[in-house]
DOTORVEX-905716 format. One line per field, with one value per residue (C-alpha): residue in one letter; x, y, z. Coordinates in nm, 3 decimals. Layout:
// DOTORVEX-905716
code = a,...
xx = X,...
yy = Y,...
zz = Z,...
// end
This chain:
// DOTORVEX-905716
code = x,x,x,x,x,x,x,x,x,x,x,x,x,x,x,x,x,x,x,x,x,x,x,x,x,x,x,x,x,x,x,x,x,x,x,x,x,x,x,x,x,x,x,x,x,x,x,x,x,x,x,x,x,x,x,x,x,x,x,x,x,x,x,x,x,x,x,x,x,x,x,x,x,x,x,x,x,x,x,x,x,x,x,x,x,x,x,x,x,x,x,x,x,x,x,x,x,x,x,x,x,x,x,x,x,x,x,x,x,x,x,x,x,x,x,x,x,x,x,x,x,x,x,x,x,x,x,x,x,x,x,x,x,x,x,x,x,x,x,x,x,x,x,x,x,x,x,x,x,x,x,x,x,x,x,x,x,x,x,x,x,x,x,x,x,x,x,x,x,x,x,x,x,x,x,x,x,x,x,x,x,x,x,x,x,x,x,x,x,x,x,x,x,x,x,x,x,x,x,x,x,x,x,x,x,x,x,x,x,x,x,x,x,x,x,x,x,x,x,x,x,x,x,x,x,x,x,x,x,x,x,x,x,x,x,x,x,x,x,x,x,x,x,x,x,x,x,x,x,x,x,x,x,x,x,x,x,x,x,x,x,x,x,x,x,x,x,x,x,x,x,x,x,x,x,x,x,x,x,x,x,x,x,x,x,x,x,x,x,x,x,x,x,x,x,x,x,x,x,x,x,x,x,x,x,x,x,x,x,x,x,x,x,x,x,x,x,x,x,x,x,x,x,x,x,x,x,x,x,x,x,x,x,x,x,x,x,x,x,x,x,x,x,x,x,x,x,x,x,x,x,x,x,x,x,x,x,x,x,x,x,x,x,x,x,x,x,x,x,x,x,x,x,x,x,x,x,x,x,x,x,x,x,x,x,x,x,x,x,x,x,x
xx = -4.662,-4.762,-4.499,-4.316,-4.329,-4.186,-3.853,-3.664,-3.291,-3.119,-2.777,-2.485,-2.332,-2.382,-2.124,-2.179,-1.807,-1.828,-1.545,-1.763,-1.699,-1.812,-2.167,-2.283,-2.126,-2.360,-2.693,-2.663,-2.625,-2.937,-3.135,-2.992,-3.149,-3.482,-3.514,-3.428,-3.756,-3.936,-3.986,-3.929,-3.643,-3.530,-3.191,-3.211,-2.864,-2.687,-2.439,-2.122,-1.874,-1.554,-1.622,-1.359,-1.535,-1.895,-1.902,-2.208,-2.005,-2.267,-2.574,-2.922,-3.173,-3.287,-3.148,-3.163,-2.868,-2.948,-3.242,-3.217,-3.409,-3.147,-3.233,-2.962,-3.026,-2.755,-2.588,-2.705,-2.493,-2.553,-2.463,-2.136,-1.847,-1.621,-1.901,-1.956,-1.562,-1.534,-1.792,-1.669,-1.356,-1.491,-1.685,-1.438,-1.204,-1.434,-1.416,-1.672,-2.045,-2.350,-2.698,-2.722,-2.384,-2.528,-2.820,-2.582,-2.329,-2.613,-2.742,-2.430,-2.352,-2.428,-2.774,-3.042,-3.351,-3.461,-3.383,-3.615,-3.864,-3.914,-3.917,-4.241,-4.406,-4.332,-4.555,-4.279,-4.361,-4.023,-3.736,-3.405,-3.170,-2.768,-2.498,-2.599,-2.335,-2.499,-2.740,-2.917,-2.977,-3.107,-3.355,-3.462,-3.553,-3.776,-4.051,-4.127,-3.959,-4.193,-4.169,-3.786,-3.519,-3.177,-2.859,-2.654,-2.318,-2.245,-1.877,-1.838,-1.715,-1.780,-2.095,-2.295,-2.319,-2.492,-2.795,-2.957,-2.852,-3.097,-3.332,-3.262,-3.261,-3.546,-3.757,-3.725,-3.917,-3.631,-3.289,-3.057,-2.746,-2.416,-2.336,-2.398,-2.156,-2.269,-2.667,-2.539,-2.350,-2.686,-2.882,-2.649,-2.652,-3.031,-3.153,-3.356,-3.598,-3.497,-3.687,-3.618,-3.337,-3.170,-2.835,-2.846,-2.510,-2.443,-2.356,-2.071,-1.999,-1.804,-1.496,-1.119,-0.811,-0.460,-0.217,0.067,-0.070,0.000,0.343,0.415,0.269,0.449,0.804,0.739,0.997,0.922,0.630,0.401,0.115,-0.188,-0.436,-0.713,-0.934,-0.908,-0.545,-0.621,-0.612,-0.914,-0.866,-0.507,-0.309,-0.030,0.007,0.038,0.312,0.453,0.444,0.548,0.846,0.898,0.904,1.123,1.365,1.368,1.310,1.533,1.239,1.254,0.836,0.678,0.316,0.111,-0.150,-0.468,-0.758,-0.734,-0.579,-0.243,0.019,0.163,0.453,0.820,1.075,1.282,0.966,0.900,1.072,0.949,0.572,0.371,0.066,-0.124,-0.413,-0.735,-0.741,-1.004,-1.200,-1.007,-0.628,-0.730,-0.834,-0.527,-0.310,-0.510,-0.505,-0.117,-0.083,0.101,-0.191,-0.463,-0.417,-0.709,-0.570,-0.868,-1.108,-1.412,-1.616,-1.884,-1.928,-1.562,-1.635,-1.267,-1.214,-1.484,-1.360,-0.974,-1.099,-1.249,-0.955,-0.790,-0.566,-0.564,-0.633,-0.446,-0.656,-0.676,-0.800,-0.929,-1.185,-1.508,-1.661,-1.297,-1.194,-1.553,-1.516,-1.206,-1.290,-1.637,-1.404,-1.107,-0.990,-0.775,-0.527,-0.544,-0.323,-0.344,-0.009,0.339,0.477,0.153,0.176,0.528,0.473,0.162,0.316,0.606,0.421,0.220,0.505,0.664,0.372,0.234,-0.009,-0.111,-0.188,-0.351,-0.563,-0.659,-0.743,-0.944,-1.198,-1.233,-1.363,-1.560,-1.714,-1.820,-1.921,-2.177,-2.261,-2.286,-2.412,-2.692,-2.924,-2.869,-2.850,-3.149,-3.368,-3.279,-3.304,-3.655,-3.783,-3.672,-3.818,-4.183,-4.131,-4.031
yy = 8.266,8.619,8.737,9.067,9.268,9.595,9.585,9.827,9.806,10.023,10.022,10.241,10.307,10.273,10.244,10.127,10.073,9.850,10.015,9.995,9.744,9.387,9.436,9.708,9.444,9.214,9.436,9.496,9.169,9.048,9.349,9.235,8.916,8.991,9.289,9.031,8.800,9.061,9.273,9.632,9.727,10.043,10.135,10.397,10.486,10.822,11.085,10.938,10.787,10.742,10.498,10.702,11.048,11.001,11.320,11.370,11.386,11.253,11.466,11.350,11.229,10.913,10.769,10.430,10.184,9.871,9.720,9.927,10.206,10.403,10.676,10.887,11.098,11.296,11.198,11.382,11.646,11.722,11.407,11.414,11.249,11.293,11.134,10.859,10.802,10.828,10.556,10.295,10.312,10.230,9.938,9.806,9.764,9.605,9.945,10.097,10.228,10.282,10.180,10.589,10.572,10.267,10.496,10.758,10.576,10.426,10.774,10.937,10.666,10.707,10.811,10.951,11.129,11.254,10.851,10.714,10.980,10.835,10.513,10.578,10.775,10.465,10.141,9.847,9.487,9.414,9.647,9.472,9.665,9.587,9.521,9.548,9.782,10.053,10.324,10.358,9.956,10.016,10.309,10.168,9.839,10.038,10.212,9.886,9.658,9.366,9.381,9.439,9.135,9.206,9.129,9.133,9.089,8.979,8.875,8.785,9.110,9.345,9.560,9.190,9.203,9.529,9.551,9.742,9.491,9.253,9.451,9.474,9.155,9.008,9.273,9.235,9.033,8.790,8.745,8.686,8.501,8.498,8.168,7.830,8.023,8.387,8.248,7.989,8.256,8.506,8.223,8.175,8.528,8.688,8.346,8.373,8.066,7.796,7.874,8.221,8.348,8.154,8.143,8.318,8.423,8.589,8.461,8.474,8.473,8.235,8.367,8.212,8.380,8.385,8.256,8.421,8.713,8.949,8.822,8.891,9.255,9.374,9.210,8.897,8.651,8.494,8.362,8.554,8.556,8.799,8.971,9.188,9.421,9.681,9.737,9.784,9.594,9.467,9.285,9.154,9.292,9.455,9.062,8.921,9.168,9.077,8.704,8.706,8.940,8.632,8.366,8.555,8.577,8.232,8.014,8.186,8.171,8.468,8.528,8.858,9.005,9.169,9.358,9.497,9.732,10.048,10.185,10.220,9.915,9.920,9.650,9.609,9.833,9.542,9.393,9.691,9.622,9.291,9.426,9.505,9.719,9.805,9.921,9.956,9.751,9.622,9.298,9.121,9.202,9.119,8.817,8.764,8.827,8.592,8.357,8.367,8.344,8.079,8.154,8.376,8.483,8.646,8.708,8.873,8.746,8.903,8.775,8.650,8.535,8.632,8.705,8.783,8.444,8.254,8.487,8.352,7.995,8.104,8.200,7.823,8.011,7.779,8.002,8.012,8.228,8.296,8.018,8.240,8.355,8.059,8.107,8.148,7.841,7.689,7.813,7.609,7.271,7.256,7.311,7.170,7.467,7.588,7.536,7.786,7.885,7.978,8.164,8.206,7.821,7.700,8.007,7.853,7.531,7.571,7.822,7.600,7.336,7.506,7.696,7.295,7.129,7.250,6.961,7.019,7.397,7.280,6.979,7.256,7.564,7.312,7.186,7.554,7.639,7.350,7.466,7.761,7.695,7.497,7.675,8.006,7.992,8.246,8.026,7.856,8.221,8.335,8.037,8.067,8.418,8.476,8.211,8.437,8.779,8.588,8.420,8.692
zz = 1.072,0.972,0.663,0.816,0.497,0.576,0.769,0.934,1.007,1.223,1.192,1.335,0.991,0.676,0.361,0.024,0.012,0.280,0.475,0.814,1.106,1.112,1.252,1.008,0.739,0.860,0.910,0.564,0.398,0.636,0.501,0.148,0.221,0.326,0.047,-0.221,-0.147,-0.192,0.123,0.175,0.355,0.500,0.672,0.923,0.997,1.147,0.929,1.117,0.911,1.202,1.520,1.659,1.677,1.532,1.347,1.107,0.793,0.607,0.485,0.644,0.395,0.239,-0.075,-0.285,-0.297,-0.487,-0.357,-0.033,0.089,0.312,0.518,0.770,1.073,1.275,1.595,1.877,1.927,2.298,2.414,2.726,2.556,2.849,3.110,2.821,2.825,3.228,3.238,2.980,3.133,3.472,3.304,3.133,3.401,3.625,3.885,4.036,3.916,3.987,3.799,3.713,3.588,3.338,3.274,3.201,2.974,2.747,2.705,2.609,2.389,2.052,2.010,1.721,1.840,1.483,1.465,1.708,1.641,1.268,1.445,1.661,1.370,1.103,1.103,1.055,1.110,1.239,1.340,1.306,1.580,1.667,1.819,2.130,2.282,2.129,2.247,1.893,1.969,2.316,2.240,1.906,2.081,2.377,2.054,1.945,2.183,2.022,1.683,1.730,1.652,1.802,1.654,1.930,1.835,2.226,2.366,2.685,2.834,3.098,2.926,2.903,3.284,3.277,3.458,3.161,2.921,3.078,3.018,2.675,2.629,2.810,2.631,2.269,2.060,1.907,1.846,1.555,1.664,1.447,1.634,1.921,2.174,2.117,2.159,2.468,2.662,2.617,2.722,3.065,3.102,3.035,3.117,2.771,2.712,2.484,2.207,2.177,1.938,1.642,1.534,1.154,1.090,0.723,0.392,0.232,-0.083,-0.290,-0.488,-0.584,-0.573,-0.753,-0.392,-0.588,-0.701,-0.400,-0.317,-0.713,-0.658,-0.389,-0.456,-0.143,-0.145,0.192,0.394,0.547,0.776,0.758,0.976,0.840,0.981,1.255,1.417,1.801,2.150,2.167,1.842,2.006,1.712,1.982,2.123,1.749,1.667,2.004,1.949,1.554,1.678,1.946,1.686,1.465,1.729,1.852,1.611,1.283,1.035,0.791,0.847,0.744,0.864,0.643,0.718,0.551,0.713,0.902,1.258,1.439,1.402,1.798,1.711,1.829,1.646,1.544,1.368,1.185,0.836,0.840,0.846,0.548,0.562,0.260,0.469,0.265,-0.053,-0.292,-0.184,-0.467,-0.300,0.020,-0.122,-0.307,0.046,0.220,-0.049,-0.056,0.337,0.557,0.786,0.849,1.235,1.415,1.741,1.894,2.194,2.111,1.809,1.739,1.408,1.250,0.920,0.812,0.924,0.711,0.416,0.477,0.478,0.113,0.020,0.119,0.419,0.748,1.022,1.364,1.605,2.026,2.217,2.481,2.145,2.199,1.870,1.653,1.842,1.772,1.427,1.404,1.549,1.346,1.002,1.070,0.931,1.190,1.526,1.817,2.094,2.472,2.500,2.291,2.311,2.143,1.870,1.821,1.787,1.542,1.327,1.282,1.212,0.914,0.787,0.783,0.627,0.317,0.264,0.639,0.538,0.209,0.379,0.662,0.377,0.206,0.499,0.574,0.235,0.257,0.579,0.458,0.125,0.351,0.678,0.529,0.150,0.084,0.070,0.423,0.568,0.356,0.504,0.859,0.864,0.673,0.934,1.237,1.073,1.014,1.324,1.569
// end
C-alpha cells in the first residue's frame, strides 16, 4: 500500500475551542491522528462559525494550530436559503420532490467555491470529506472523487434515500465508518461491496473526575440526570424533558436534569425549577456533571458514533439512551454500559431502577469505561484509521 502523505480534510467548521458539532469534533481528531505520524495535514474549512445561519464570521486565510495546517474559505453568499429551507422541509417529511429539487437542495446547501477551487488546483493524496449531509462533502468528493475517503456520519433518515446520495456514495474512493450499524445500514442502502469502508471511529481520551465536585459547586442536594450537547428535536431533548417531567410526577422521586451545551430548552413549565443549565462549560465541569450523574441520557435517534456517550462512560455514568437509536443501543449492549427504552414505562422502570441500585449504576459506569478505554484508545483509532488513508 502506497503511504498517502499529504492529506486534506474538509470540514464544515473549524474551532480550536472545540465548541463545533460532533462531526467537525471528529474530522479533527482523525486529522490529529494522521498529522501526528508524520503526514501533512491541511483543514480546509469555511468562515462560518453558527450551524444556524452560516455567516462568514471568521476571516479567510490559512493559519497553524498545533500540528495542523488550517486554511478557511467563505460560504457562498449567493446561495437560495429559502429554496434550501422549502426543500429540506419537503425531504424531511417524506412529501413530495423532484430529482431537480435534490439537485437544487444540495446546491443551496452549504457550499465553498473559493473551496473547491483550491481543491482542483492542490495535489493531495487523499481528501478526507464529511458528514455526508453536506454540500461542501458532495462537491469536494466530485474534484477528486478517488482519492476522497468519506466520513459519512449517516442515520437512517430521509436524506440517505436520496437519489444523489447514491451517487455519492458509490463514487468515492473509501469510507470511514464511526460504527457496525452506521457501515451495515450504508451497505443495505448504496449496496457498497464488502470490502469497501471500515469502521474507524475516534479516540477518546482518558481522564477521571471528582463525582462530587459539580453537585458541591452549584449547591445539588438531590439526584440528577444529565444530557449534553445540542438542545433540539432531533436530538429528542423536548421528549426527555417530557418524560423526566412524567417520572417526576408519577413516581414522587425528587430528580433534577442538568444540562450542559448550547440551544433552546423546550420543557414543561412545571419542570422548569427542577432544570439546571449551565450551558457551555470547560471539558473538566462537564466531566465533573457527568461524573456525578444518576445517568447520562442521550435521548436522540440519530448517531452514529455518540461521542458524548463514550465520554459519560469515562466519566463512570451508566447511560440510559432511545432504543429507536441502533448504534446508542449497540453502544450499550457491546459495554454493558447502559439500558435503553422504547417509550415512557421502560424510561420509568430503568430510571428507577438505577436511581435504586447504586452498585447496579457503579457495576454499569465501570464496564463502560472499560469499553472505551478499549474500543477507542488512540492507538486502536490511530491503527485502523492510518490503514484506511494508505489503503483507500
Amino acid at each position: 500500500m502506497a503511504r498517502a502523505q499529504s492529506i486534506a480534510v474538509v470540514s464544515p467548521r473549524f474551532s480550536e475551542a472545540g465548541t463545533v458539532g460532533g462531526a467537525e469534533t471528529l474530522l479533527k481528531r482523525l486529522a490529529e491522528l494522521a498529522a501526528d505520524d508524520g503526514r501533512q495535514v491541511t483543514i480546509l474549512t469555511t468562515c462560518a462559525t453558527s450551524h444556524f445561519t452560516w455567516e462568514n464570521t471568521v476571516p479567510p486565510g490559512a493559519r497553524r494550530v498545533g500540528n495542523l495546517d488550517v486554511r478557511f474559505f467563505p460560504v457562498d453568499a449567493d446561495r437560495d436559503v429559502a429554496a434550501f429551507l422549502r426543500i429540506q422541509q419537503a425531504i424531511s417529511q417524506r412529501g413530495a420532490f423532484t430529482p431537480e429539487d435534490e439537485r437544487a437542495w444540495i446546491r443551496n446547501s452549504v457550499n465553498s467555491r473559493a473551496l473547491l477551487d483550491h481543491l482542483r488546483n492542490t495535489d493531495y493524496d487523499r481528501i478526507l470529506a464529511g458528514p455526508y449531509l453536506f454540500g461542501l462533502s458532495f462537491f469536494s468528493a466530485q474534484v477528486h472523487p478517488r482519492k476522497t475517503i468519506l466520513v459519512p456520519c449517516l442515520h437512517d433518515e430521509p436524506f440517505a434515500y436520496l437519489e444523489i446520495m447514491k451517487e455519492l456514495f458509490g463514487a468515492v474512493g473509501g469510507f470511514a465508518f464511526n460504527t457496525e450499524p452506521e457501515r451495515d445500514l450504508a451497505r443495505r442502502l448504496f449496496h457498497l461491496p464488502g470490502e469497501k469502508g471500515a469502521v474507524v471511529g475516534m479516540d477518546i481520551e482518558p481522564f477521571e473526575a471528582d463525582p462530587a465536585a459539580f453537585a458541591r459547586a452549584h449547591g445539588l442536594d438531590r439526584p440528577y440526570v444529565i444530557y449534553s450537547g445540542r438542545r433540539e428535536g432531533g436530538k429528542g431533548t423536548p421528549l426527555l424533558c417530557e418524560y423526566l417531567h412524567a417520572f417526576r410526577e408519577r413516581t414522587g422521586e425528587d430528580v433534577r436534569l442538568v444540562f450542559t451545551g448550547s440551544g433552546p430548552i423546550e420543557a414543561p413549565a412545571e419542570l422548569e425549577p427542577y432544570i439546571l443549565d449551565v450551558g457551555f462549560v470547560s471539558d473538566r465541569e462537564k466531566r465533573e456533571a457527568m461524573a456525578g450523574a444518576v445517568a447520562f441520557i442521550h435521548p436522540s435517534v440519530n448517531e452514529s458514533l455518540g461521542i458524548v456517550l463514550l465520554e459519560a462512560w469515562l466519566a463512570g455514568a451508566p447511560a440510559l439512551v432511545h432504543a429507536g437509536g441502533e448504534v446508542l443501543r449497540w453502544q450499550c449492549r457491546r459495554s454493558n454500559g447502559g439500558l435503553w427504552f422504547r417509550h415512557y414505562p421502560d424510561f420509568e422502570q430503568e430510571l428507577l431502577l438505577l436511581l435504586r441500585r447504586p452498585e447496579l449504576r457503579q457495576r454499569m459506569g465501570a464496564a463502560g469505561r472499560s469499553y472505551v478505554l478499549r474500543e477507542y484508545s488512540r492507538t486502536a483509532i490511530q491503527a485502523r484509521f492510518l490503514a484506511v488513508l494508505d489503503g483507500g
